[in-house]
N, CA, C and O atoms as a Tinker XYZ file with bonds, in Angstrom:
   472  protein
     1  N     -7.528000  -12.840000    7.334000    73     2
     2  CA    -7.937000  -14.058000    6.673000    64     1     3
     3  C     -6.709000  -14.657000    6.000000    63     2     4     5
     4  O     -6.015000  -14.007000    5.219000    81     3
     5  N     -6.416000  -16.213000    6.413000    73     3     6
     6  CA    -5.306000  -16.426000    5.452000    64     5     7
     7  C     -5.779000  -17.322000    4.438000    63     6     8     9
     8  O     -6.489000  -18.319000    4.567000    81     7
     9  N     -5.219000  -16.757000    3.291000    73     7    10
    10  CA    -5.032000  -17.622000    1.967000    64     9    11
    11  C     -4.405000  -18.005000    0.854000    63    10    12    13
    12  O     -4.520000  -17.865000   -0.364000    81    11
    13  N     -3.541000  -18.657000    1.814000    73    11    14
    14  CA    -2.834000  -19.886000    1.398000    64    13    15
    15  C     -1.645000  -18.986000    0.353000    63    14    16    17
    16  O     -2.011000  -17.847000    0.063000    81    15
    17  N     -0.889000  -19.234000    0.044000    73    15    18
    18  CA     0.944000  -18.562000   -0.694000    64    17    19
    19  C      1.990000  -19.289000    0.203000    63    18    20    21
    20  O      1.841000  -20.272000    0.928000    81    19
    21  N      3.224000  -18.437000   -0.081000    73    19    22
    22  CA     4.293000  -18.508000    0.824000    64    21    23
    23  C      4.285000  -16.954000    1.318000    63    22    24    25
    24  O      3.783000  -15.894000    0.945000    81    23
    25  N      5.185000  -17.453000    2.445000    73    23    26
    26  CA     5.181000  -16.212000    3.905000    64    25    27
    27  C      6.564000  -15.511000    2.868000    63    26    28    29
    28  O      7.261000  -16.105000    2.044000    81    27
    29  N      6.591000  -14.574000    3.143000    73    27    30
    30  CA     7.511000  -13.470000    2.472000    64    29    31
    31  C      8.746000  -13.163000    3.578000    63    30    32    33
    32  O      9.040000  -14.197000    4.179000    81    31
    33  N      9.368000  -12.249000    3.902000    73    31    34
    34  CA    10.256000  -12.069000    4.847000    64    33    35
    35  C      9.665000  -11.218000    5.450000    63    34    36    37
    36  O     10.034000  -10.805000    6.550000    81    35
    37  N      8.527000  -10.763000    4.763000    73    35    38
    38  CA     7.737000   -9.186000    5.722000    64    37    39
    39  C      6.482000   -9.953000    6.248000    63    38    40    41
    40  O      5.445000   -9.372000    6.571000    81    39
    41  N      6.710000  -11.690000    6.325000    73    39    42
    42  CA     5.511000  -12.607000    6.949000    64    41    43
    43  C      4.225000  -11.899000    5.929000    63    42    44    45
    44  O      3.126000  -12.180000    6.406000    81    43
    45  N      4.163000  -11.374000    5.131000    73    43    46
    46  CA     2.993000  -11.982000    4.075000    64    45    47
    47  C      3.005000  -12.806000    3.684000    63    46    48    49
    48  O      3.958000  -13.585000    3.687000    81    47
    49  N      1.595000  -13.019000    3.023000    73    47    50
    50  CA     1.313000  -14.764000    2.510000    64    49    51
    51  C      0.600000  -13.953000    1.339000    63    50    52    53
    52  O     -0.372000  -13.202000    1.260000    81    51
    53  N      2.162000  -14.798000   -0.084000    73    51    54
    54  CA     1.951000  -14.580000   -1.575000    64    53    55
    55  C      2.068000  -15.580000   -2.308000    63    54    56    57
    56  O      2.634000  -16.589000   -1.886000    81    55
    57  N      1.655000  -15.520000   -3.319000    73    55    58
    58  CA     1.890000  -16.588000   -4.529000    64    57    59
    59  C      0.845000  -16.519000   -4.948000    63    58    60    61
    60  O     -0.021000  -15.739000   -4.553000    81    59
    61  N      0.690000  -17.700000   -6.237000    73    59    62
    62  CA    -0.511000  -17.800000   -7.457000    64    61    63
    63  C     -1.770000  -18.153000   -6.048000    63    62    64    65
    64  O     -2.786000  -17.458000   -6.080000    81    63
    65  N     -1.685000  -18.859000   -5.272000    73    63    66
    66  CA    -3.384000  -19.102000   -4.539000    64    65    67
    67  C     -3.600000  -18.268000   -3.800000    63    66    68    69
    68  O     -4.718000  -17.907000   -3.433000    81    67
    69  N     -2.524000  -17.816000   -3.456000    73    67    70
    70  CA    -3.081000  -16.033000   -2.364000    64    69    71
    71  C     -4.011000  -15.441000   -3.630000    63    70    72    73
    72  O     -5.218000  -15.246000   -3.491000    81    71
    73  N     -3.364000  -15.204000   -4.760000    73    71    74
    74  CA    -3.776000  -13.925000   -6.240000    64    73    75
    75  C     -5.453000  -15.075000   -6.329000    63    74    76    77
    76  O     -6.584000  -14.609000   -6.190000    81    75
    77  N     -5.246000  -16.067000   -6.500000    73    75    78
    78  CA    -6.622000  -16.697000   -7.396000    64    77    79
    79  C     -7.640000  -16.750000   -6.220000    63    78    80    81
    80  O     -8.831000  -16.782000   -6.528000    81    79
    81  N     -7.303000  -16.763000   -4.937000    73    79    82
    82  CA    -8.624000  -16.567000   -3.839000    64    81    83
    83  C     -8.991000  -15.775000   -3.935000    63    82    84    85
    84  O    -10.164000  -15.831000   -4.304000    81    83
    85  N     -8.336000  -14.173000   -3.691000    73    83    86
    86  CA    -8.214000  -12.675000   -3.657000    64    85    87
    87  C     -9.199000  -12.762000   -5.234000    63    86    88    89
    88  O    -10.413000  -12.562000   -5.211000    81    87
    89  N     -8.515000  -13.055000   -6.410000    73    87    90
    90  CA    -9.687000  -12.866000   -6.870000    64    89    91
    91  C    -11.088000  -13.054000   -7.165000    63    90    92    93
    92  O    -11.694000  -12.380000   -7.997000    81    91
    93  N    -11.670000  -14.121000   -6.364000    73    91    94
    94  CA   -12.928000  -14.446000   -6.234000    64    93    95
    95  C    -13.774000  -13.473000   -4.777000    63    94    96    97
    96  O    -14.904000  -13.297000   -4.323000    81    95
    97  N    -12.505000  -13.103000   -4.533000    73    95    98
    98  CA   -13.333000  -12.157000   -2.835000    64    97    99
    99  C    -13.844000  -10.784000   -3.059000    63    98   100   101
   100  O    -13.232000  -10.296000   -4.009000    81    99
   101  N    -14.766000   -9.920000   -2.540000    73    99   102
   102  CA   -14.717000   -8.924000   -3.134000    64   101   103
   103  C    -15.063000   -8.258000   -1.358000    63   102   104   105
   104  O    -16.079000   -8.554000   -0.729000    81   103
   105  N    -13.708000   -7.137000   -0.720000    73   103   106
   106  CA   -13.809000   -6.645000    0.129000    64   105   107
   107  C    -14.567000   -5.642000    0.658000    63   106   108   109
   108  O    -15.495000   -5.311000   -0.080000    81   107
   109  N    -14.494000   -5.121000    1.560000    73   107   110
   110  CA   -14.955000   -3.402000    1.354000    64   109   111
   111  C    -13.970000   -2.580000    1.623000    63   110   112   113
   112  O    -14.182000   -1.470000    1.134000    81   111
   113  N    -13.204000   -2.643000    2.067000    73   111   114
   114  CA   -11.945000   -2.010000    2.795000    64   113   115
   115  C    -10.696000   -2.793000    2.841000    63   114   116   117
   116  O    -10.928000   -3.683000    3.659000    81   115
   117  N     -9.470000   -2.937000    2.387000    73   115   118
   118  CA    -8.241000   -3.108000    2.142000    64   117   119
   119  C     -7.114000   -2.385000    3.064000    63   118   120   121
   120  O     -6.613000   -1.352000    2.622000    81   119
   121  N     -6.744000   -2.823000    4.173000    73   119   122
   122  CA    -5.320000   -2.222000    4.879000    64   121   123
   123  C     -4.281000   -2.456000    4.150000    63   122   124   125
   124  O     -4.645000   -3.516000    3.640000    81   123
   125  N     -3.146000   -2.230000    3.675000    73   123   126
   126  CA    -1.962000   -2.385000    3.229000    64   125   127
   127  C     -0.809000   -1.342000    3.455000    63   126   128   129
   128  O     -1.030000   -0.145000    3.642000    81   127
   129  N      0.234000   -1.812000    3.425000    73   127   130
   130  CA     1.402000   -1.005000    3.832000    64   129   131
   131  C      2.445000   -1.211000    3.063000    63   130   132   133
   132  O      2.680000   -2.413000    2.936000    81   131
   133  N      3.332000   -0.355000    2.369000    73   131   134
   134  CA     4.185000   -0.105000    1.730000    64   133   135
   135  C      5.682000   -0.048000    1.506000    63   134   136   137
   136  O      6.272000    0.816000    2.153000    81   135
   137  N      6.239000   -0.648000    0.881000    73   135   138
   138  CA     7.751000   -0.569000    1.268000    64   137   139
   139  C      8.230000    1.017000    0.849000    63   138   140   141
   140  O      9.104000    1.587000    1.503000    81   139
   141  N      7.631000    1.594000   -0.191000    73   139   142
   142  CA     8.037000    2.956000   -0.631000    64   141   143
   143  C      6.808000    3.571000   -1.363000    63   142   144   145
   144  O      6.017000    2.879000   -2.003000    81   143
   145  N      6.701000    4.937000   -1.222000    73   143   146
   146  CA     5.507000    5.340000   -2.328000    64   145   147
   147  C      6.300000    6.785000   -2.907000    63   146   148   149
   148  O      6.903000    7.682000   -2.317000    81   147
   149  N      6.077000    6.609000   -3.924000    73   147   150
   150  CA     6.621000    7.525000   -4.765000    64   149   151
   151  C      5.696000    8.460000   -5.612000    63   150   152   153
   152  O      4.810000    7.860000   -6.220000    81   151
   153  N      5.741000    9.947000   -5.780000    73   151   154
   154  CA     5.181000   10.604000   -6.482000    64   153   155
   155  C      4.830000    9.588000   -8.189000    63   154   156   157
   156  O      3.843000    9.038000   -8.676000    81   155
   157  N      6.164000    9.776000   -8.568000    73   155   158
   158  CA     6.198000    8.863000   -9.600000    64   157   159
   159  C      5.930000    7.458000   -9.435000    63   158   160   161
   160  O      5.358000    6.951000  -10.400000    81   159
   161  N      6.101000    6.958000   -8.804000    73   159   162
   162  CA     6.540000    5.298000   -9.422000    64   161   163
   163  C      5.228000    4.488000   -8.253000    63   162   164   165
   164  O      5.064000    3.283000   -8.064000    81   163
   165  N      4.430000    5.705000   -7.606000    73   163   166
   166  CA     2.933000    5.142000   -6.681000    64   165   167
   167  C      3.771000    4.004000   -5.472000    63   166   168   169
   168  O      4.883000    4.135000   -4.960000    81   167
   169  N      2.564000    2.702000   -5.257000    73   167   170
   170  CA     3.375000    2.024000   -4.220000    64   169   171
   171  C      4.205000    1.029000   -4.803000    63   170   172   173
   172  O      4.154000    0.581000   -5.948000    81   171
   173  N      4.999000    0.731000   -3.847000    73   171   174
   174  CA     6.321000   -0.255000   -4.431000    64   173   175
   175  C      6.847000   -1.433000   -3.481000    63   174   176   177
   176  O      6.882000   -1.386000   -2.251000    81   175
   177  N      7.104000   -2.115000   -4.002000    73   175   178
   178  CA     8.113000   -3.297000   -3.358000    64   177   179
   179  C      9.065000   -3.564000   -3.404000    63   178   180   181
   180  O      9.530000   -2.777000   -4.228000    81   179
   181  N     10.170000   -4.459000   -2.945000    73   179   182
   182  CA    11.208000   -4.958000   -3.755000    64   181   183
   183  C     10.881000   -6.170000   -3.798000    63   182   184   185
   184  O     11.696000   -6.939000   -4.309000    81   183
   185  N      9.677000   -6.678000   -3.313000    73   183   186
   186  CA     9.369000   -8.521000   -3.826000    64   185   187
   187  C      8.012000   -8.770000   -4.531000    63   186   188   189
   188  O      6.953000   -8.836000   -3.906000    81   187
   189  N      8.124000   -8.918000   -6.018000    73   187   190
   190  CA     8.062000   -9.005000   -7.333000    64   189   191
   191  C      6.261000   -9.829000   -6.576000    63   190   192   193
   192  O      5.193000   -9.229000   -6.692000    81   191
   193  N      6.406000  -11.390000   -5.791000    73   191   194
   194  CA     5.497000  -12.311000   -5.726000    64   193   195
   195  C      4.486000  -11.418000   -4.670000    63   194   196   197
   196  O      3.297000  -11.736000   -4.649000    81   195
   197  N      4.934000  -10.359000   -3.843000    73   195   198
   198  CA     4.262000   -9.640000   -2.511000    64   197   199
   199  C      3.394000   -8.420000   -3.616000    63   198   200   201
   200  O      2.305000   -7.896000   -3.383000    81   199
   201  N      4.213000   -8.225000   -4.739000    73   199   202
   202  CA     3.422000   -7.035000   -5.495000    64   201   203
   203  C      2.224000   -7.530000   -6.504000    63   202   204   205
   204  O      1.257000   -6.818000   -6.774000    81   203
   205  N      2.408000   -8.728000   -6.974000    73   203   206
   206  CA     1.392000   -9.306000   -7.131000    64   205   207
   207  C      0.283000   -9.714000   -6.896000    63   206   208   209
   208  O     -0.630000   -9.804000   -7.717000    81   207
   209  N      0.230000  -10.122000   -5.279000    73   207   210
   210  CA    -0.555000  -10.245000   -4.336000    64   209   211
   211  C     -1.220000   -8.970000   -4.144000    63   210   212   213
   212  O     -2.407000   -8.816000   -4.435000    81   211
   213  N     -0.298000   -7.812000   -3.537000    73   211   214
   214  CA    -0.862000   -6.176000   -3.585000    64   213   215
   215  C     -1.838000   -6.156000   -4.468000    63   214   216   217
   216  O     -2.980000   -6.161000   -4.006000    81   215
   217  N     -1.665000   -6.129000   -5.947000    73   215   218
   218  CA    -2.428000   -6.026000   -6.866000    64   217   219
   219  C     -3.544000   -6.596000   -6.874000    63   218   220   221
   220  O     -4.519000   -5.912000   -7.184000    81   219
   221  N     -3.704000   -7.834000   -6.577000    73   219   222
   222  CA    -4.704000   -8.735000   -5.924000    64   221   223
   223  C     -5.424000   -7.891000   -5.343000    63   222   224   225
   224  O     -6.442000   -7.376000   -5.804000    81   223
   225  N     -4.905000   -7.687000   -4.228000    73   223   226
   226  CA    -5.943000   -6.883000   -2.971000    64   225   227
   227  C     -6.278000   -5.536000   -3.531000    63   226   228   229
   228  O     -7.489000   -5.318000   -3.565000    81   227
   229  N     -5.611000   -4.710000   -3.917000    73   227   230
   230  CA    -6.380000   -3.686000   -4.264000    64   229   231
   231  C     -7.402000   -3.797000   -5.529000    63   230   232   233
   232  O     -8.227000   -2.953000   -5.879000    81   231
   233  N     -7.183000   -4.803000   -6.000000    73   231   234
   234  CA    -8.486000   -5.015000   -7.004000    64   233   235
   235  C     -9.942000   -5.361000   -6.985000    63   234   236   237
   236  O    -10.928000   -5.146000   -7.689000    81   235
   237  N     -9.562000   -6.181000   -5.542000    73   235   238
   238  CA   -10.758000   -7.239000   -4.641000    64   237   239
   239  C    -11.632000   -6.294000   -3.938000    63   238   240   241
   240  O    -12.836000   -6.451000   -3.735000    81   239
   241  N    -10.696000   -5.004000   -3.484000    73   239   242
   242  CA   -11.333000   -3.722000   -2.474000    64   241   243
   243  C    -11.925000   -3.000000   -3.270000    63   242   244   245
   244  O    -11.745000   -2.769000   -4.466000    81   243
   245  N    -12.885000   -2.537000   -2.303000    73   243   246
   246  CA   -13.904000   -1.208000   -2.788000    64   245   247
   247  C    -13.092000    0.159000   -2.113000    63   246   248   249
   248  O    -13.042000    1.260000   -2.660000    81   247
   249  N    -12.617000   -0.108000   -1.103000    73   247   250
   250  CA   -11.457000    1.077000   -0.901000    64   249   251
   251  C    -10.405000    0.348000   -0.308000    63   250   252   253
   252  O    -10.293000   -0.663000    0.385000    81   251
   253  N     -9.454000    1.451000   -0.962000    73   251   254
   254  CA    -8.106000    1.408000    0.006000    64   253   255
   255  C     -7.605000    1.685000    0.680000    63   254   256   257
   256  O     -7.570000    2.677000   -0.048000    81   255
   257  N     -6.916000    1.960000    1.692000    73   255   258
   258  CA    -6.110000    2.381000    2.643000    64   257   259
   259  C     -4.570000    2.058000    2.703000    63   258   260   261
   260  O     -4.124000    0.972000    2.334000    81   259
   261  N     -3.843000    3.008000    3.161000    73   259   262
   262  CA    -2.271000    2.819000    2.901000    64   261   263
   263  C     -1.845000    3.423000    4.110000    63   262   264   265
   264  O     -1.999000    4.636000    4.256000    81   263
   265  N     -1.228000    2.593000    5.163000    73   263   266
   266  CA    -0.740000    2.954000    6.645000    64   265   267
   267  C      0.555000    2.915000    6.318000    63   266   268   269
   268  O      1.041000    1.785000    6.351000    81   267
   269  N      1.579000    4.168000    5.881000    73   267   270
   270  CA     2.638000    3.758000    6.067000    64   269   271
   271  C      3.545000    5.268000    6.519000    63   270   272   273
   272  O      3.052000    6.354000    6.212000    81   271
   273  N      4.816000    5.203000    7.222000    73   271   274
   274  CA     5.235000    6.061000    8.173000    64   273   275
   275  C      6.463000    7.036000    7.183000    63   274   276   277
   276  O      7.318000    6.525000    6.459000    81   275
   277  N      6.322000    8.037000    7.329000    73   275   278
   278  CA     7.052000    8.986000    6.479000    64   277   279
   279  C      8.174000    8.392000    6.138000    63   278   280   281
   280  O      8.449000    8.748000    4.993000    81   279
   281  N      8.867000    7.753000    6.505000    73   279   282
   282  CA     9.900000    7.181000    5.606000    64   281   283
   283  C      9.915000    6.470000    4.370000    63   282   284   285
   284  O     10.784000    6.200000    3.542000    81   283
   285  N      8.508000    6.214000    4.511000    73   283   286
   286  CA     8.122000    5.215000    3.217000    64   285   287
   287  C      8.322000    6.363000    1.661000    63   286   288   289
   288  O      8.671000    6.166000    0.497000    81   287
   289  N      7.823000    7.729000    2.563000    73   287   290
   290  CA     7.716000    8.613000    1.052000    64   289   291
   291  C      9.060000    8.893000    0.320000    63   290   292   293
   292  O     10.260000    8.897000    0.598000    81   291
   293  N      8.578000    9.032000   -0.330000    73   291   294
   294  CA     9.842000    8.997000   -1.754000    64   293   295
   295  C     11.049000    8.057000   -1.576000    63   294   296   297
   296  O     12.235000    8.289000   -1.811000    81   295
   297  N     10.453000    6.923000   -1.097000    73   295   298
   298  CA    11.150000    5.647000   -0.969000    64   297   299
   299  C     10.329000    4.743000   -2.592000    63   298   300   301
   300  O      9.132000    4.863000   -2.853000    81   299
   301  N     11.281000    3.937000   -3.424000    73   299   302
   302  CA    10.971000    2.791000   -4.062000    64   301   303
   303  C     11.752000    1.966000   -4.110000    63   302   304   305
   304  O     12.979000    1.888000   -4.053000    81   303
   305  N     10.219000    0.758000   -4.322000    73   303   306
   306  CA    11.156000   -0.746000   -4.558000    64   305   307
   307  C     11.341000   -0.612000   -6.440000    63   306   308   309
   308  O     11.508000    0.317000   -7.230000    81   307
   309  N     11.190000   -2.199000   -6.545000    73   307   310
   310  CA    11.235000   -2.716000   -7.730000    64   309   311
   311  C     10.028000   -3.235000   -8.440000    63   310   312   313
   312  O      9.980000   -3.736000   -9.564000    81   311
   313  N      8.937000   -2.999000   -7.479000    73   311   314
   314  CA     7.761000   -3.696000   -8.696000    64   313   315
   315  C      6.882000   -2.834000   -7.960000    63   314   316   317
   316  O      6.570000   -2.847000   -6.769000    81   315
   317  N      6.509000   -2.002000   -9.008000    73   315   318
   318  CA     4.688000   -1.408000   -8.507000    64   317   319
   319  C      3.603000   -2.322000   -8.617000    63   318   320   321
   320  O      3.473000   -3.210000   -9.460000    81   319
   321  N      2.589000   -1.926000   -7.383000    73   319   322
   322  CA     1.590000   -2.654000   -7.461000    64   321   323
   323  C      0.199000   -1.791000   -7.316000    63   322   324   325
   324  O     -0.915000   -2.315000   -7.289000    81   323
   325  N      0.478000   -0.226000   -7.216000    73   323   326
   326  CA    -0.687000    0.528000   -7.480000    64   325   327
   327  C     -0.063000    1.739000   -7.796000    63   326   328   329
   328  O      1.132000    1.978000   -7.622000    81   327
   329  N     -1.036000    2.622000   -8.340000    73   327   330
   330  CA    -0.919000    4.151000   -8.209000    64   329   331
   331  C     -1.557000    5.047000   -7.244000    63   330   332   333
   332  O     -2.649000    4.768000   -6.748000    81   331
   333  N     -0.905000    6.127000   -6.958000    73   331   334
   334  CA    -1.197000    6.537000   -5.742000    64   333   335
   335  C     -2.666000    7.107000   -6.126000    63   334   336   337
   336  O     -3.355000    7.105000   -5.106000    81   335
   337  N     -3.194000    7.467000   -6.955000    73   335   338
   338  CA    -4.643000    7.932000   -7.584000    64   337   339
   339  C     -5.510000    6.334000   -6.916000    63   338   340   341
   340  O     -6.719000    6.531000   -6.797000    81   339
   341  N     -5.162000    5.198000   -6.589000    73   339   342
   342  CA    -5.529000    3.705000   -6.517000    64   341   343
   343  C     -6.439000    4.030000   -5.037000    63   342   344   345
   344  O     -7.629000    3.804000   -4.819000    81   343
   345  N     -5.278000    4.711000   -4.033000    73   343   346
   346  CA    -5.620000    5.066000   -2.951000    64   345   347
   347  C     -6.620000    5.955000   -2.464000    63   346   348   349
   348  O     -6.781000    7.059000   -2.984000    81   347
   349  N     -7.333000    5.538000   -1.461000    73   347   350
   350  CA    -8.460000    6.226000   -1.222000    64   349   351
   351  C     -8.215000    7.172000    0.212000    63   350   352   353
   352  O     -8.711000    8.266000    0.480000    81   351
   353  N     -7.322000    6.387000    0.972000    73   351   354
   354  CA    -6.759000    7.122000    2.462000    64   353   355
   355  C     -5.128000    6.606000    2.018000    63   354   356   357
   356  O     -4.733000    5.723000    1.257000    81   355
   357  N     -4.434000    7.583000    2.861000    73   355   358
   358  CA    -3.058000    7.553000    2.735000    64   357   359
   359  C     -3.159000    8.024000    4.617000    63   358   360   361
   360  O     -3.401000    9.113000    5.137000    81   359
   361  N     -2.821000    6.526000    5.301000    73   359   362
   362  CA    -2.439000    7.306000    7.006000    64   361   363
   363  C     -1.349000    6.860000    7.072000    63   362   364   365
   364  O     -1.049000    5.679000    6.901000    81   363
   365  N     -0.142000    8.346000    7.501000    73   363   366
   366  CA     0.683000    8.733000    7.957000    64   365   367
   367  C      1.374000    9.497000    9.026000    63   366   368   369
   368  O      0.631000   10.260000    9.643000    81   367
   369  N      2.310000    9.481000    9.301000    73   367   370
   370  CA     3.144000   10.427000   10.719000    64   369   371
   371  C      3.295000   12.140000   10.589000    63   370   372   373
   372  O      2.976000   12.966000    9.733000    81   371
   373  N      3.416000   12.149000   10.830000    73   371   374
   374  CA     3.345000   13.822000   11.283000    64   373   375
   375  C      4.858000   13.740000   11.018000    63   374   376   377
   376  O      5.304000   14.882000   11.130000    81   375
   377  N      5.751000   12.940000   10.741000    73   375   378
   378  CA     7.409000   13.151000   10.350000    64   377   379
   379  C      7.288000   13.751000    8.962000    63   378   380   381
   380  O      8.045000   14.613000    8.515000    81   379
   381  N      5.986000   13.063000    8.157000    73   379   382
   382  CA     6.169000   13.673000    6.669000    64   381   383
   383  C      6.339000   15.383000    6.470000    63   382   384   385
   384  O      5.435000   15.937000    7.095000    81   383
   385  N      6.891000   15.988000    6.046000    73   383   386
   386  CA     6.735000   17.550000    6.131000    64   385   387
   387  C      5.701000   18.117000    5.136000    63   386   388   389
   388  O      5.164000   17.571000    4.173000    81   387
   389  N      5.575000   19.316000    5.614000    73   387   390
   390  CA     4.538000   19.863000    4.779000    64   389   391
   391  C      4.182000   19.568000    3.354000    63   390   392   393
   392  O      3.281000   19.091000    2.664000    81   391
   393  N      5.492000   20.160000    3.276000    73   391   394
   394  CA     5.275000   20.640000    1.377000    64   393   395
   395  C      5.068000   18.651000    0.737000    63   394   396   397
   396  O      4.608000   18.361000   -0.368000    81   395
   397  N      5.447000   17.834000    1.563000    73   395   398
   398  CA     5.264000   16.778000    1.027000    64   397   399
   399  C      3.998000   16.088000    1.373000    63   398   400   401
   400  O      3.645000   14.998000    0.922000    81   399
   401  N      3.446000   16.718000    2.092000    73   399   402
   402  CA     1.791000   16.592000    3.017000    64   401   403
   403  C      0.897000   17.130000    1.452000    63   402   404   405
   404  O      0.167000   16.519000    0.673000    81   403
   405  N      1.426000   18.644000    1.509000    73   403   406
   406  CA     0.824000   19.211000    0.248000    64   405   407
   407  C      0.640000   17.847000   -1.184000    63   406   408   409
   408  O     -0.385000   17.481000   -1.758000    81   407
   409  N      1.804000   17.478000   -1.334000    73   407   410
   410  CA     1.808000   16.657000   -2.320000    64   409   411
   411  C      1.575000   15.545000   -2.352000    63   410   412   413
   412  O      1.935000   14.959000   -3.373000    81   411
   413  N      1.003000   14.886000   -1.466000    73   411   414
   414  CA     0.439000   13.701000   -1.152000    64   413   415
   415  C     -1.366000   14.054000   -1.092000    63   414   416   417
   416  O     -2.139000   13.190000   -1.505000    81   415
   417  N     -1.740000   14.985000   -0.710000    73   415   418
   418  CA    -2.983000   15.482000   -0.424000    64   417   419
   419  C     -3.511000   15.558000   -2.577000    63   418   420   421
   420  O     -4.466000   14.985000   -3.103000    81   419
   421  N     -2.817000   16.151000   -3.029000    73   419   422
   422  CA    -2.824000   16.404000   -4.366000    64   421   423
   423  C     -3.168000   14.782000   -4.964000    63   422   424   425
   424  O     -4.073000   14.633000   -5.786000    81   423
   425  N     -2.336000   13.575000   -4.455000    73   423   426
   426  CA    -2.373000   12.751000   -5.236000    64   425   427
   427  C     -3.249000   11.635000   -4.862000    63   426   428   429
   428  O     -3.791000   10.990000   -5.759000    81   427
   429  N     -3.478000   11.288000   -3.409000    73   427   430
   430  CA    -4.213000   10.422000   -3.491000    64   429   431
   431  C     -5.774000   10.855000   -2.548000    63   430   432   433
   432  O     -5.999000   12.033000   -2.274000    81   431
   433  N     -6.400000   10.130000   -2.281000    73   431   434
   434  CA    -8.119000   10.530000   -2.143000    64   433   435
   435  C     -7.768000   11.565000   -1.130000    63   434   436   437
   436  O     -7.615000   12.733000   -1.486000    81   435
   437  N     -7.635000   11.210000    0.076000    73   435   438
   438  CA    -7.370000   11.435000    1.855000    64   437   439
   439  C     -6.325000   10.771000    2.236000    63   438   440   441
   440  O     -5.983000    9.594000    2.355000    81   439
   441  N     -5.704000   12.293000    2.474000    73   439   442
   442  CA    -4.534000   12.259000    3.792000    64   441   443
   443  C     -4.734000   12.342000    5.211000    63   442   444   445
   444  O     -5.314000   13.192000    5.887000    81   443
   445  N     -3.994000   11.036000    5.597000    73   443   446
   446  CA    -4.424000   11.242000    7.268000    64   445   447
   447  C     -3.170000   11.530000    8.071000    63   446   448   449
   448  O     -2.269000   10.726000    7.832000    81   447
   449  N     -2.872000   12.484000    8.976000    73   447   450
   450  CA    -1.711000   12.768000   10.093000    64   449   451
   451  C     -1.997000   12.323000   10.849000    63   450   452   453
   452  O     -3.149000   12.516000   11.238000    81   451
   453  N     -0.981000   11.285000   11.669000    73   451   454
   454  CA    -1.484000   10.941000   12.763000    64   453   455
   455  C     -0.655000   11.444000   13.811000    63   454   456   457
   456  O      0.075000   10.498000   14.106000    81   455
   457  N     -0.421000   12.249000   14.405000    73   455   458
   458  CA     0.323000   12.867000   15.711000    64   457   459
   459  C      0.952000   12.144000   16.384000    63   458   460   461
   460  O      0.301000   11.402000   17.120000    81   459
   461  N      2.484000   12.048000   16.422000    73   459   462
   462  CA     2.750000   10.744000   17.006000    64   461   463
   463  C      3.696000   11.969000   18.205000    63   462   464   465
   464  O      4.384000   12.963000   17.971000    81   463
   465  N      3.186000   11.098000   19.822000    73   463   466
   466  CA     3.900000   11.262000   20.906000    64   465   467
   467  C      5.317000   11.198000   20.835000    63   466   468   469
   468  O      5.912000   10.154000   20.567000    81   467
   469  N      5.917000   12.365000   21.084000    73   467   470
   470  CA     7.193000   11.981000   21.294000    64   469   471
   471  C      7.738000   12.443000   22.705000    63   470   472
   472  O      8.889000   12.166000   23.043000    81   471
């Protein structure tokens, strides 16, 4: 669904009318993807107007979901826009390693592996 912002460099669509639609919507399910997620510092960005928006959406959702590929972990930006407790599924690659599987399982609802062909 688009509503209405400016396109970001990661082609999202943010700003104040993306945030003020988002908040009149109320979803059931939320896809989003991450520039970094951090034990500490949850999900992250480095664009301040895209984390805003984030915030938006995970507020609008009844769950969340977070598709993002082991590199993302213990990667951060500059502006959080949730905590990983926020998350309800966390789907990821089979690159993440265990002990960091372990610690992702600890923090947010459901961890998903997804087996990737190589």
């Amino acid at each position: 669904m688009l509503i209405g912002g400016e396109r970001t460099p990661s082609d999202a669509l943010v700003g104040p009318l993306a945030e003020a639609a988002l908040a009149t919507l109320r979803v059931d399910v939320a896809f989003l993807g991450a520039h970094g997620i951090s034990p500490n510092a949850g999900l992250t960005t480095p664009n301040l107007a895209e984390s805003a928006t984030d915030r938006a959406l995970v507020a609008s959702a009844a769950q969340v979901v977070v598709l993002a590929d082991h590199t993302k972990w213990r990667a951060t930006g500059l502006s959080r826009w949730a905590a990983l407790d926020d998350v309800d599924v966390l789907v990821t690659d089979d690159g993440l390693s265990e002990p960091d599987q372990a610690e992702a399982r600890e923090l947010v609802g459901r961890l998903v592996v997804a087996e990737v062909a190589r």
